[in-house]
N, C-alpha and C positions, 0 to 999 in steps of 0.2 A: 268366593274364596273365603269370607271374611263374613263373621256373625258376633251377636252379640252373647252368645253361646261358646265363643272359643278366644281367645286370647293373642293377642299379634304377642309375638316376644322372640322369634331370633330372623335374622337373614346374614348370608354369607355368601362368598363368590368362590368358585371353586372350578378349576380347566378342564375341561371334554378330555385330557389323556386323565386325569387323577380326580376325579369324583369327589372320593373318599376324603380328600384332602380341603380343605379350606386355606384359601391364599389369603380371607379375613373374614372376620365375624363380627356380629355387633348383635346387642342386644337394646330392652330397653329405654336406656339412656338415652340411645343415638334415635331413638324414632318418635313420632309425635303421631299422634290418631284421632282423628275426629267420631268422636264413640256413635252421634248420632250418622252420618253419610258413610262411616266405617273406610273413610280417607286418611290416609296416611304416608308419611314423608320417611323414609331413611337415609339418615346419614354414615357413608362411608369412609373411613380416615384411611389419607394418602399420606405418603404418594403411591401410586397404585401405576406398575410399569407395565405396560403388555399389556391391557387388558381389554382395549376397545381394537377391534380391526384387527384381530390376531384370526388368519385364516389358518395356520399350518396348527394352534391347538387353541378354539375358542374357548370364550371365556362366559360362562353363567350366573344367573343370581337364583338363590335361593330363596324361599320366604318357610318361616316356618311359624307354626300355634302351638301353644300350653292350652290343651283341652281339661286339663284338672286345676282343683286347688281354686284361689278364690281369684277370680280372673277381674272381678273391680278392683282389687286390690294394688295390681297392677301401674307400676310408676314409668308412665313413659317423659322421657326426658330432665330426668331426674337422673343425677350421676351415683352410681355405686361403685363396690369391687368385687360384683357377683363374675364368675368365668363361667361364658355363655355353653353349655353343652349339647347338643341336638339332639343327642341318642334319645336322651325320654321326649321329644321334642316329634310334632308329626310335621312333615314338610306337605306342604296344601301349592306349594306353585314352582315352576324353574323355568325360567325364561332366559335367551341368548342376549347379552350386553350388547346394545348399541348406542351408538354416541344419538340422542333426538332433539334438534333434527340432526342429521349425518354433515357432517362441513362437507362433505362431498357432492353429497343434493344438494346442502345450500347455494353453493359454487352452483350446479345444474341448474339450479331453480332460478338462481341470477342472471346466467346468461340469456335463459328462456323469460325473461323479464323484458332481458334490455334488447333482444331480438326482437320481440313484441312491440314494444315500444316505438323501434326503427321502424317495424312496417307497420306500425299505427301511423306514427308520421310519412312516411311515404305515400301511403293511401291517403292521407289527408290531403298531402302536395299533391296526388294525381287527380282529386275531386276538384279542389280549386282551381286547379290547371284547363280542367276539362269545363268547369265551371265560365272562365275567363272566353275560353276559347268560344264557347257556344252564347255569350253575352257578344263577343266582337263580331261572329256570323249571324247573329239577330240583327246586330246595328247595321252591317251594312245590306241587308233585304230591307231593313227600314229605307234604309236613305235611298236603294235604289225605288224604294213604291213610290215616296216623296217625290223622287224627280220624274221617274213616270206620271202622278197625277198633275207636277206642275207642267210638263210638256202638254199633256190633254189637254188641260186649262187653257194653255198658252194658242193652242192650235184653237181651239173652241170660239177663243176671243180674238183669233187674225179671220175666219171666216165671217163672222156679224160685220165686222170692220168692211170686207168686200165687198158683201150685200146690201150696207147704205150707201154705199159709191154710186153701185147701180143706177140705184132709186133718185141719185138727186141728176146725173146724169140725164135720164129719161125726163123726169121732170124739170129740169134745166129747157129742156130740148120744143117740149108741149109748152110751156112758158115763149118760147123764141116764135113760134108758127103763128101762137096766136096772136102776138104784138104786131107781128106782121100785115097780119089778117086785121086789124084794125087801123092800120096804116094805111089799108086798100081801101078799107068803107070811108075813110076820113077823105082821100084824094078823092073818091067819087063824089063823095057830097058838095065839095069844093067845086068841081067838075057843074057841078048843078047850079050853084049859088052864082057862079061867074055865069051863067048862058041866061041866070034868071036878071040881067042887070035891064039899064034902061035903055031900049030903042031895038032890043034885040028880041030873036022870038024864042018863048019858055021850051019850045019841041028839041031847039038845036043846043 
């Protein structure tokens, strides 16, 4: 829109029924341009009634250049008592007034903030939840393996336990025959010693 060939110098706002007409103009004084990025600001002096959000007759901005004459010359922001006219003036833009951002999306754009928000937080309570719950059904398969292996264990060390009963049992028992069994050879020999005595014969 804008070169360094042509000259920023009016804008005005004017209604979709009356064109023609300008409801304000400014020249300028009221604008500031950055010659090098060809950026620039206008200001518009209110109060300015009807002008944002008018659907039954909207409302536009103007931009307009000074293509002639010595366009460095050019005093923006600098106050005069020049009366801005456009006729020798080219209009290079017209765009529809909007309040940016709109208070209305803002309102939208808030509520879809804090909506977010809530089921950000809710999905976080349903992780930890779910979180909690599958930490409490890990513990108790733990506990139930735990008392499983100490049952095995438990059972493992009552069979050993039965098994040396056995053993001292039977050998209790081969201990008792054979004490006996030498109680028989002791009485025989006795048997012998007495028939070996004097006056008697060794046969009987």
């Amino acid at each position: 829109m804008l070169s360094k060939a042509v000259g920023l110098y009016a804008a005005r706002i004017v209604s979709a029924s009356k064109m023609d007409k300008a409801l304000v103009v400014v020249g300028p004084p009221q604008m500031q341009l950055n010659k090098d990025t060809m950026e620039f600001i206008i200001e518009l002096p209110g109060p300015l009634e009807n002008v944002w959000h008018d659907k039954e007759d909207p409302k536009y901005v103007e931009i307009y250049v000074r293509k002639t004459g010595n366009i460095g010359a050019i005093k923006y922001g600098v106050p005069d008592n020049e009366r801005i006219k456009v006729d020798s003036l080219s209009l290079v833009h017209r765009q529809k007034l909007d309040v940016f951002p709109d208070p209305r999306t803002e309102i939208e754009d808030a509520k879809d903030r804090e909506d977010y928000e809530i089921e950000k937080a809710a999905a976080a309570a349903r992780r930890e939840e779910d979180r909690q719950q599958k930490e409490a059904e890990d513990q108790v398969r733990r506990e139930a393996k735990r008392k499983a292996m100490e049952a095995l264990e438990n059972r493992g060390a009552g069979g050993d336990y039965e098994s040396g009963d056995g053993m001292s049992g039977e050998d209790s028992e081969g201990k008792s025959r054979d004490g006996s069994g030498s109680e028989g050879h002791s009485a025989s020999k006795g048997s012998k010693l007495q028939s070996s005595g004097p006056g008697e014969s060794q046969d009987s």
